[in-house]
N, C-alpha and C positions, 0 to 999 in steps of 0.2 A: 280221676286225677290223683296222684299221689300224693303223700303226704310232705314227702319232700319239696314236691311243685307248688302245693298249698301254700307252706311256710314260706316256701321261697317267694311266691305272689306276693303273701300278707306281706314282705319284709321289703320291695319293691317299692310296691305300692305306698306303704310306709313310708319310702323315703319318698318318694318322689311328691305325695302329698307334702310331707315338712320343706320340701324343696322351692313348693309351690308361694310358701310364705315370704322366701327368702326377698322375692324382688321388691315385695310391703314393706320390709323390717328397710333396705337401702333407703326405699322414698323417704321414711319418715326419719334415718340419722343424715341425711345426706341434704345441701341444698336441691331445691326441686324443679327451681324455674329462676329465669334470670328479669328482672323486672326492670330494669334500668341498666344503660350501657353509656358510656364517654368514653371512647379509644383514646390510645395513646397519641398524642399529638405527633405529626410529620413519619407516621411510619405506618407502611402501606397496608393498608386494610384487609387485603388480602392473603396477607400473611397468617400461617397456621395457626398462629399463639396469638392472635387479634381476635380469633371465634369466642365471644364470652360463653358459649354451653360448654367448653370445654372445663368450665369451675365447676360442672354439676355431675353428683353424684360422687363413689366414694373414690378415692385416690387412685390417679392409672399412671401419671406422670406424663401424662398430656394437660400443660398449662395454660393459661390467659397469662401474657404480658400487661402489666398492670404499671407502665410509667409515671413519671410526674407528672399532676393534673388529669391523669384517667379515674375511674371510679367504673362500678360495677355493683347493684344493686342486686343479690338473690336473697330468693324468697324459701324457708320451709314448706314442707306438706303440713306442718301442725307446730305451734306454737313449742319451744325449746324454754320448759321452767327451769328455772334458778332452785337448785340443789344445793349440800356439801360440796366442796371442791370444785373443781372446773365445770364447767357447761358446755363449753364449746370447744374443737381444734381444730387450727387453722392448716392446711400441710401449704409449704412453699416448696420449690424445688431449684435448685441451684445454689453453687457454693459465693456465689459472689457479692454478700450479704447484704441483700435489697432489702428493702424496710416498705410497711403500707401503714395506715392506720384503717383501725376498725371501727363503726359503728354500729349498733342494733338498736333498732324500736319493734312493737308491737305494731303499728298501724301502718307503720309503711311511709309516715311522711315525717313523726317527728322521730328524729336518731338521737341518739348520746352515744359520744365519741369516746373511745378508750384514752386516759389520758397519756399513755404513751404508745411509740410505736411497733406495730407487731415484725417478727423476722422469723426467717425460716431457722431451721426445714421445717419443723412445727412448731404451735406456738396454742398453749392452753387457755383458758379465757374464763374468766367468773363474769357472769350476769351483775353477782352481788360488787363486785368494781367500778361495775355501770349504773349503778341503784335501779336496777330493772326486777323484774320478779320474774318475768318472761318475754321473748322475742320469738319474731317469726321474720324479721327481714336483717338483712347482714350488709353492711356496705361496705366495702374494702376499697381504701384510694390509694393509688403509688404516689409514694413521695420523691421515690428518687429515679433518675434511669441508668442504676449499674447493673451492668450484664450485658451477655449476649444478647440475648431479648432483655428489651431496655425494660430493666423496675423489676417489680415484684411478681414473681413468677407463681401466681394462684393456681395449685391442683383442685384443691376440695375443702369444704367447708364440716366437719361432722358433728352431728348432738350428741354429746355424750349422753343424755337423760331423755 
């Protein structure tokens, strides 16, 4: 084999190994699993933006509609600690400036609620606002139904840490 083909293998191979990492590094900034679901009231279920897995993973701009009185419960792969600065971003999408509020807990049943409400198109998040130290579950509820798709149009949830 040539030396050329060598390198060029080693440098392949290379990539395609660091490449291999890439879809672990998504699980762990990204929510991972949807653990609680309450659709939007009077709007048809089978509607695309009704799929709650659509919140999971990193931003594609395929949304959950997240109206007044719906709520959606995702869960991390691993616990997201409280850092310097933001912890969390929320992405929304649409211009029509829907509002949800957020909560996160550790265990999955007790939450603390952000004390105000979050809006797109993104929207940054201290743990340390929440007096948490770390969270591994995220509850996002529409408050309102503006928009096309009624409320708060949820792309992705990400860990900054």
């Amino acid at each position: 084999m040539s030396i050329l083909r060598q390198a060029l293998g080693i440098t392949l191979s290379g990539l395609l190994g660091a490449g291999a990492c890439f879809p672990a590094e998504l699980r762990d900034r990204h929510a991972s699993a949807v653990e609680e679901y309450l659709p939007t009231p009077f709007v048809d279920p089978e509607a695309p933006f009704m799929d709650p897995s659509r919140a999971l993973g990193p931003p594609d701009g395929r949304t959950l509609a997240l109206g007044d009185g719906a709520y959606v419960v995702l869960r991390f792969f691993r616990p997201i600690p409280d850092a310097p600065g933001p912890d969390l971003r929320v992405y929304e999408v649409g211009p029509d400036g829907a509002q949800a509020r957020l909560a996160a807990s550790l265990d999955g049943v007790t939450f603390v609620e952000l004390p105000r409400p979050i809006g797109g198109p993104t929207e940054s998040v201290d743990l340390a606002d929440l007096g948490l130290a770390e969270a591994a579950y995220l509850r996002i509820r529409g408050i309102d139904d503006a928009g096309e798709d009624p409320g708060y149009d949820l792309d992705a949830v990400e860990a900054l840490h």
